[in-house]
C-alpha positions as CSV (number, residue, x, y, z in Angstrom):
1,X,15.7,79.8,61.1
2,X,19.1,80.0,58.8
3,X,20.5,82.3,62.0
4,X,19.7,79.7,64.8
5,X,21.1,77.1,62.4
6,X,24.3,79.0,61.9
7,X,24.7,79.2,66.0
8,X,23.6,75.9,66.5
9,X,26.9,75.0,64.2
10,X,29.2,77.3,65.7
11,X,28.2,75.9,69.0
12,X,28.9,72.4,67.9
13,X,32.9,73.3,66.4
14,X,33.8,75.4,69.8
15,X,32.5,72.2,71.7
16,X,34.5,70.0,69.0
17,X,37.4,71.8,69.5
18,X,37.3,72.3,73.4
19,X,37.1,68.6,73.3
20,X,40.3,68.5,71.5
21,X,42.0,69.9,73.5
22,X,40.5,67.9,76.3
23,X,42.2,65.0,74.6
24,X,46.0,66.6,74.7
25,X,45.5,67.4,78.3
26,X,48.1,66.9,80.9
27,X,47.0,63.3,82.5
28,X,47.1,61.7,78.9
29,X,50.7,62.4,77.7
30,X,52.2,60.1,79.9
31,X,50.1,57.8,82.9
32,X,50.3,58.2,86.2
33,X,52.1,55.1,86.8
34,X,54.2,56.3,84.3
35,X,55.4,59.7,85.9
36,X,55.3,56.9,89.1
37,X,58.3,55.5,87.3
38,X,60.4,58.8,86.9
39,X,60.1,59.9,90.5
40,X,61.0,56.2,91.8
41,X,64.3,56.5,89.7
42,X,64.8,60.3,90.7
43,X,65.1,59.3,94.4
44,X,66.1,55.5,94.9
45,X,69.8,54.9,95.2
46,X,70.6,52.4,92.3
47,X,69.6,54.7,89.7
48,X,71.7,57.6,91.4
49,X,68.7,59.2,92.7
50,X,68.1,61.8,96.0
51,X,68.9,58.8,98.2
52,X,71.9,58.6,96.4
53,X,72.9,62.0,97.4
54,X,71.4,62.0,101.0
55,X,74.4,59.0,101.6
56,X,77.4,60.8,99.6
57,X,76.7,64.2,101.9
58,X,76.1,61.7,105.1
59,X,79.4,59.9,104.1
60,X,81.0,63.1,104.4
61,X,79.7,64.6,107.2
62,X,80.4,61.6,109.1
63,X,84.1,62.0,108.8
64,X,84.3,65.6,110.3
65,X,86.3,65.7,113.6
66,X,88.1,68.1,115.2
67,X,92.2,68.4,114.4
68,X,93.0,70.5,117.7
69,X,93.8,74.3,118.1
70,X,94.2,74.8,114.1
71,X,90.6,75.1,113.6
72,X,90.6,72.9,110.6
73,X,88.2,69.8,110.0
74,X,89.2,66.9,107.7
75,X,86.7,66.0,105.2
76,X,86.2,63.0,103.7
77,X,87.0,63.6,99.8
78,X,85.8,60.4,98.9
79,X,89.0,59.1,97.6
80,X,91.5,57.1,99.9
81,X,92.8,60.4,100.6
82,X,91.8,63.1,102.8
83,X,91.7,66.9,102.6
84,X,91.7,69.4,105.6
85,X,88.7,72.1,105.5
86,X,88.8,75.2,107.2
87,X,85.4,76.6,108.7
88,X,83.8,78.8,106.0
89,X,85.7,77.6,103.0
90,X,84.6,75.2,100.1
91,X,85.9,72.0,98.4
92,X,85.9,70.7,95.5
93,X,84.7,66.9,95.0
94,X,83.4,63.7,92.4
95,X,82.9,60.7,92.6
96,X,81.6,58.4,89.3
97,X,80.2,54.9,89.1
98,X,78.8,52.7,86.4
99,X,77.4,49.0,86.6
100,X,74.2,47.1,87.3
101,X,72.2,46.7,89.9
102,X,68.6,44.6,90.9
103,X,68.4,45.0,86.8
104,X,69.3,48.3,86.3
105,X,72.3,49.1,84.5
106,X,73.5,52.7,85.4
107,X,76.3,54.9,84.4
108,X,76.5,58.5,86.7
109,X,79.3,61.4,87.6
110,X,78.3,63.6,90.6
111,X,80.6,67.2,91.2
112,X,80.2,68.3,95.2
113,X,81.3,71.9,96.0
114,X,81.1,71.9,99.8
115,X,80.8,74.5,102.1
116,X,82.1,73.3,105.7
117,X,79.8,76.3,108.1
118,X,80.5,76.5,111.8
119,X,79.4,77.6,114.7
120,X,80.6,80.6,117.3
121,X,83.0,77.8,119.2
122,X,84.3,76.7,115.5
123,X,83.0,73.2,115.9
124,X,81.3,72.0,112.4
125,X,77.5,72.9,112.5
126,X,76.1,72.0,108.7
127,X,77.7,71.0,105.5
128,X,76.3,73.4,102.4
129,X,76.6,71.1,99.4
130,X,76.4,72.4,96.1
131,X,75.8,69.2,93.4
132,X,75.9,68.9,89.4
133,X,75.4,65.6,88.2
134,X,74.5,63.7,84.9
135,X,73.8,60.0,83.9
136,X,71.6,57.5,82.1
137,X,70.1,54.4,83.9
138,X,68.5,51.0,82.0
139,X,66.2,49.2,83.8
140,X,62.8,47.2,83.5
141,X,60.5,49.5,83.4
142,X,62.0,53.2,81.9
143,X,65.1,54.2,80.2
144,X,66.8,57.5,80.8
145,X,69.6,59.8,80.1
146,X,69.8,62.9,82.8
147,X,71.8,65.6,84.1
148,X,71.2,68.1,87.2
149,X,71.9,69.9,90.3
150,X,71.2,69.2,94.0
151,X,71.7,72.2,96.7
152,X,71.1,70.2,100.3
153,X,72.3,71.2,103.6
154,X,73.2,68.7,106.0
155,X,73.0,69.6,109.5
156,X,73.3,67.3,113.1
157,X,77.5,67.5,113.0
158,X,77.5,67.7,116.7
159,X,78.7,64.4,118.5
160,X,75.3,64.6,120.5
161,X,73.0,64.7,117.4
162,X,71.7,61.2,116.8
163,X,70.7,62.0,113.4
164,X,71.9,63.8,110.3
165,X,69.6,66.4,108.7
166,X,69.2,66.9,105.4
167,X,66.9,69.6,103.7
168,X,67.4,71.1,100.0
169,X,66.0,70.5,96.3
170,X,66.8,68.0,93.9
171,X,66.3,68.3,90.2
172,X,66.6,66.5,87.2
173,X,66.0,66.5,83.7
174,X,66.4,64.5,80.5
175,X,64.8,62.4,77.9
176,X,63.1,58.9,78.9
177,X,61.7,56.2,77.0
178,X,58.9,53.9,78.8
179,X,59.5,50.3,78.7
180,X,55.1,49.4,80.0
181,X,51.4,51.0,79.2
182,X,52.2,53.4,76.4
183,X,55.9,52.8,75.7
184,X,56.0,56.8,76.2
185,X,59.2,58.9,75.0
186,X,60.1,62.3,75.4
187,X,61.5,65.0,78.3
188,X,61.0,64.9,81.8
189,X,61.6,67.0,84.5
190,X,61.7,66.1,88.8
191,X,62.3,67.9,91.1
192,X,62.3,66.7,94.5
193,X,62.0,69.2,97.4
194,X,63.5,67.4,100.9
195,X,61.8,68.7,104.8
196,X,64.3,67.4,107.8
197,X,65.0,64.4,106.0
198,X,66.9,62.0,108.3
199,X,69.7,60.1,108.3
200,X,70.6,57.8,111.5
201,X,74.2,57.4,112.5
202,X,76.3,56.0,111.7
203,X,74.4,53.4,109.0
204,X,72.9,57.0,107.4
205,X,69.7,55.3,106.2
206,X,67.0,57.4,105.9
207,X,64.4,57.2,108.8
208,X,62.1,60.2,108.2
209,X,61.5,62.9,106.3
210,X,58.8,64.2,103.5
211,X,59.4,66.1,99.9
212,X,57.4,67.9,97.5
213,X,57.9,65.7,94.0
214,X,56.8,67.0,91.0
215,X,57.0,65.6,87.5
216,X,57.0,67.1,84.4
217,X,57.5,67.6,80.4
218,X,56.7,66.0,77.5
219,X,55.9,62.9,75.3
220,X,54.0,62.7,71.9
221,X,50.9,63.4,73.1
222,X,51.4,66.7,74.9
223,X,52.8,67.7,78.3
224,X,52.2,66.2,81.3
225,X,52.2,67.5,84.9
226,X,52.0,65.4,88.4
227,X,52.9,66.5,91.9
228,X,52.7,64.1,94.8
229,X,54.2,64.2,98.2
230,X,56.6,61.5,99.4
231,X,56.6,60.4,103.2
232,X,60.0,58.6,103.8
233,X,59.3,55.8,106.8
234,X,62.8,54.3,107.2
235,X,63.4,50.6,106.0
236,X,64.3,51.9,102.4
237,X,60.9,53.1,102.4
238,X,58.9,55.7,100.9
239,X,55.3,56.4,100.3
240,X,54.5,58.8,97.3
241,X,50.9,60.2,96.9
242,X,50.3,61.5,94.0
243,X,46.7,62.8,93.9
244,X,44.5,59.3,95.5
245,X,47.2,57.1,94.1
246,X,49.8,55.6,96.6
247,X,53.2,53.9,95.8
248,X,55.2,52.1,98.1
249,X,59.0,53.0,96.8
250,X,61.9,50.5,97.7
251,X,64.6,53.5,98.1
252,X,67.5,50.8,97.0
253,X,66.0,49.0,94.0
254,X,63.7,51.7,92.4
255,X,61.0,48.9,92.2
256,X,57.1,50.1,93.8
257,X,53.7,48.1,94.9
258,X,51.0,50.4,94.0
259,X,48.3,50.3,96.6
């Protein structure tokens, strides 16, 4: 009797314990709606997210013509100057902004290394774009301070493309403190992975296109873990799934209507 007693208590601590753990698991360190919040400020434009970087690569590409028999291109540098790119070389590039915008007070520096790639007739043919970035962003609903890289290739240079083409990863790290739920803090970590995302010309809004998001790292009550998939629809739109949630992203104000 003393031995089934003894199980009966050892049975009862691995369950307590399992349960523990249970408690620390991934969907409890931070909400959903929460980890919402970090990928709508990883992508929308005001909080110098992936839309922020599909428009500074469009910008550029749209300024490539041809200069004549010297087989140069001239490449907008993003400055009131200009600098002239030879197929197969690589630029230098930055641009920095700070301010506020649809309440969100932002401060960011981007670094472009850009690799102009042609084709056999040496007419531009994609636009290699190698990005570090870092900056903090204040709005209603998270704070953050972050720092990162892009590597997105933009294609559809040709005259007779009607859209840009932009396909490459976007990731991003830092610490963010929730301003709603929980009031979480910690470190997170998005990365978004762009599919033939579309720009039209020459307004380079995003039309279509779909990424793999997923958010990571970790607050007080353990680590957390979400990936979703993001469908954008043009109108400054995008729809992220994340499991049988849905959020309706505003790509220029960061804001979402959960359905």
């Amino acid at each position: 009797m003393k031995a089934l007693k003894f199980t009966l208590i050892a049975v009862l601590v691995a369950f307590a314990i399992s349960c523990k753990k249970s408690d620390t698991s991934t969907s409890t360190a931070v909400t959903i709606d929460e980890a919402a919040d970090m990928a709508a400020s990883s992508v929308s434009s005001n909080t110098f997210g992936f839309a922020t970087v599909a428009d500074n690569v469009g910008v550029n590409a749209q300024t490539l013509t041809s200069v004549g028999s010297v087989g140069g291109q001239s490449v907008n540098s993003l400055t009131t100057n200009t600098t002239r790119q030879t197929c197969g070389t690589t630029v230098a590039d930055s641009i920095s902004a700070s301010g506020k915008t649809n309440d969100v007070t932002f401060s960011y520096f981007y670094k472009f290394m850009r690799t102009l790639n042609c084709n056999a007739n040496s007419q531009p043919d994609n636009v290699a774009n190698a990005i570090t970035f870092k900056g903090s962003i204040d709005g209603p609903r998270i704070t953050s301070v972050d720092a990162g890289t892009a590597n997105v290739t933009i294609g559809g240079l040709t005259t007779n493309a009607t859209n840009f083409v932009v396909n490459g990863k976007y990731s991003r790290k830092g610490a963010f403190t929730s301003k709603v739920g929980g009031k979480a803090t910690g470190s997170s970590n998005v990365e978004i992975t762009a599919t033939n995302v579309l720009l039209s010309k020459p307004a380079r809004n995003i039309v279509s296109g779909t990424a793999t998001v997923t958010i990571s790292g970790s607050s007080a009550k353990g680590t957390f873990s979400y990936t979703g998939t993001m469908v954008f629809s043009g109108n400054n739109s995008a729809a992220l799934t994340v499991g049988t949630t849905v959020y309706i992203i505003n790509l220029l104000t960061g804001t979402y209507v959960k359905q």
